[in-house]
N, C-alpha and C positions, 0 to 999 in steps of 0.2 A: 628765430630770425625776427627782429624786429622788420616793422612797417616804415619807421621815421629812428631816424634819419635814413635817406636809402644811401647807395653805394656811393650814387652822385654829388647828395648832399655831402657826404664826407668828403669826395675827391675836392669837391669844389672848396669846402672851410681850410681843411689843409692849401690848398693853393691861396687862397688870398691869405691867410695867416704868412706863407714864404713871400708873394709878391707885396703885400701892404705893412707887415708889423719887422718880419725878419732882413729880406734885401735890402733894403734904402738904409739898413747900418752895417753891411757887408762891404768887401770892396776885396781885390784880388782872387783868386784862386775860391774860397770860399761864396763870393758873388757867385763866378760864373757855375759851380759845382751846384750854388744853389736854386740858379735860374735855370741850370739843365732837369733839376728835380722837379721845378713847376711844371718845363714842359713837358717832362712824361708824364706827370700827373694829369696834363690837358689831354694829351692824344690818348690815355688810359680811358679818361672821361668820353673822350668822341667815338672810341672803338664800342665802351658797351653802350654810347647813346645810336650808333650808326652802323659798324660794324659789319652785324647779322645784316643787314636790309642791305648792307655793300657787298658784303661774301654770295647773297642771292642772288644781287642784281648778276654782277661777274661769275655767276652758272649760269646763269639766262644767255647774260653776253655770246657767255660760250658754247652755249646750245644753238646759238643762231649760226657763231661760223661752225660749227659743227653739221648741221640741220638738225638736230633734234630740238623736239619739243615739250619732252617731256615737263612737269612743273619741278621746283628745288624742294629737297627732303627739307621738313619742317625741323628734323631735329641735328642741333651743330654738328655734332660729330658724323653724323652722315652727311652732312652738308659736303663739311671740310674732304672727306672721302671723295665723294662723288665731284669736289673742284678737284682733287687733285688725278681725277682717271682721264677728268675732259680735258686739264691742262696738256697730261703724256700725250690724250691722242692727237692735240693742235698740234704740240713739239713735233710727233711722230710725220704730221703733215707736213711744217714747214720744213723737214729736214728730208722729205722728198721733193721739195722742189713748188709745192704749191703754191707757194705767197713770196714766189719768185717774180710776180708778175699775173695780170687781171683782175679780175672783178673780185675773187679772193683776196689777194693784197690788198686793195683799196678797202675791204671789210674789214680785215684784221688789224691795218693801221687806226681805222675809225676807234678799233672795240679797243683796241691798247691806252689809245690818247685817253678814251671814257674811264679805262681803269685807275689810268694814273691819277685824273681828278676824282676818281673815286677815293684812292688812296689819301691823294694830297686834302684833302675835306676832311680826312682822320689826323694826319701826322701833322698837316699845316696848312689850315686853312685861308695863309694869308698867300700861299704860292698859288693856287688857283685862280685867286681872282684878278 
């Protein structure tokens, strides 16, 4: 494995090579197929720029309406595990009835909205702001 270029550097040449040299002589079908490649190339770039620190924050999230405090596993694949046990158990919550109403609900509305910009900062970071 090379040091340079990193992953970013690549993501980033290829996308200005489609937005700057390739698009501005496209037009139809081909534009927009090729404007859809840049943006997944972006939100590719913003997942391994941000990602991991957003998948942690939202175990945290969900440790708070959970109450647990434990810290988030350093390594992905446990990460991703252990988001998706605290996910089942909030679903497991709201589907008995807890964020039907109180100081729960108004938590869980909070941690949702935070998620979403947490997402929206990856996928699109012009819908957040």
């Amino acid at each position: 494995m090379a040091d340079r270029p990193t992953s970013l550097e690549l993501l980033a040449a290829v996308r200005r090579f489609l937005d700057q040299e390739l698009i501005p002589g496209l037009d139809g079908v081909k534009r927009f197929h090729t404007l859809v490649a840049s943006n997944a190339l972006g939100i590719v770039a913003r997942e391994l720029e941000g990602g991991a620190a957003a998948r942690r924050e939202h175990y945290l999230g969900l440790g708070r309406l959970l109450g647990c405090e434990d810290p988030a596993p350093d390594e992905p694949e446990a990460l991703a595990r252990a988001v998706d046990e605290r996910e089942r158990e909030l679903v497991a919550r709201i589907r008995a009835g807890e964020a039907d109403a109180g100081p729960f609900r108004a938590e869980l509305l909070a941690e949702l909205e935070a998620g979403v910009r947490r997402r929206l900062a990856i996928d699109n970071p012009r819908y957040g702001s």
